[in-house]
N, C-alpha and C positions, 0 to 999 in steps of 0.2 A: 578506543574510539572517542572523538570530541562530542559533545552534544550537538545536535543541532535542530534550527528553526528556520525553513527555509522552503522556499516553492520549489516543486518539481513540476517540469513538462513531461506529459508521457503521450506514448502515439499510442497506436492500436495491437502496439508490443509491448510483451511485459517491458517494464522498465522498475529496475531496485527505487525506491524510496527512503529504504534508509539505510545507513554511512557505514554501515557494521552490525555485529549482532547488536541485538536489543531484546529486551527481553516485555517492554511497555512501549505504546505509540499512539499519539494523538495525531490524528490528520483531520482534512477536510477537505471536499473538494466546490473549488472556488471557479470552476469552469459550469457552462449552460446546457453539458451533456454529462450524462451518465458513467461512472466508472468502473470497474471491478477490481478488487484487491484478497489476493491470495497470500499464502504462508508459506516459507518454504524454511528447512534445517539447510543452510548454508548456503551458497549462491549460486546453483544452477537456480537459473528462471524454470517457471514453473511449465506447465505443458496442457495444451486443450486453451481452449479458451474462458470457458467458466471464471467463476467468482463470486464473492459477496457484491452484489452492485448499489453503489450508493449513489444516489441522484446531485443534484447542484443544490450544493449548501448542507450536503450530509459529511456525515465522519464519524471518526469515534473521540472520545476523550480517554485517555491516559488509561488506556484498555490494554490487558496484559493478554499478551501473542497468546498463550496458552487457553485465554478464553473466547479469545475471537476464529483461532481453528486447532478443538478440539482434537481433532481427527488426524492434526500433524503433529506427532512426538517431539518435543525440543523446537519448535519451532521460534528462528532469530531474525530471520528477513523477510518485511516487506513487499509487494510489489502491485505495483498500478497497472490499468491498461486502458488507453479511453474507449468504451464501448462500442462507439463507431467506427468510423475512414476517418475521421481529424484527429485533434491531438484533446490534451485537456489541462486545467491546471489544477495542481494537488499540492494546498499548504500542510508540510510534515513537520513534527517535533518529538523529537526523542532523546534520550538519554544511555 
């Protein structure tokens, strides 16, 4: 997997954020509506709607999967959804 540093658009479906496993991710969400960001071990999207929700201009820095959802064993992918009916934008960077 390449590093990358780069926006994502997400609608009100999960949508990956990031490029491959990972096992650290720094985002942020650069959109005026609220998001949710789940953990999944490999890339089925996740299911329900829930999430950690972080508002405009929230994220995390260079926070290791394993600490941001405990609760998912091996956890390597990402995912976004914007809270509402519109879409949202979400600057990602990982390695």
């Amino acid at each position: 997997m390449m590093p990358q540093d780069t926006m994502r658009l997400v609608t009100n479906a999960w949508t990956e954020i990031t490029d491959g496993n990972v096992a650290a991710i720094s985002f942020q969400n650069q959109s005026g509506y609220s998001v949710y960001i789940r953990g999944t071990l490999g890339t089925t999207p996740p299911t329900g709607t829930a999430g950690i929700e972080y508002g405009p201009g929230q994220g995390e820095r260079n926070a290791a999967l394993a600490d941001l959802f405990p609760g998912v064993a091996g956890a390597n992918r990402v995912w976004a959804r914007a809270a509402g009916a519109g879409s949202a934008l979400v600057w990602v960077s990982n390695a």
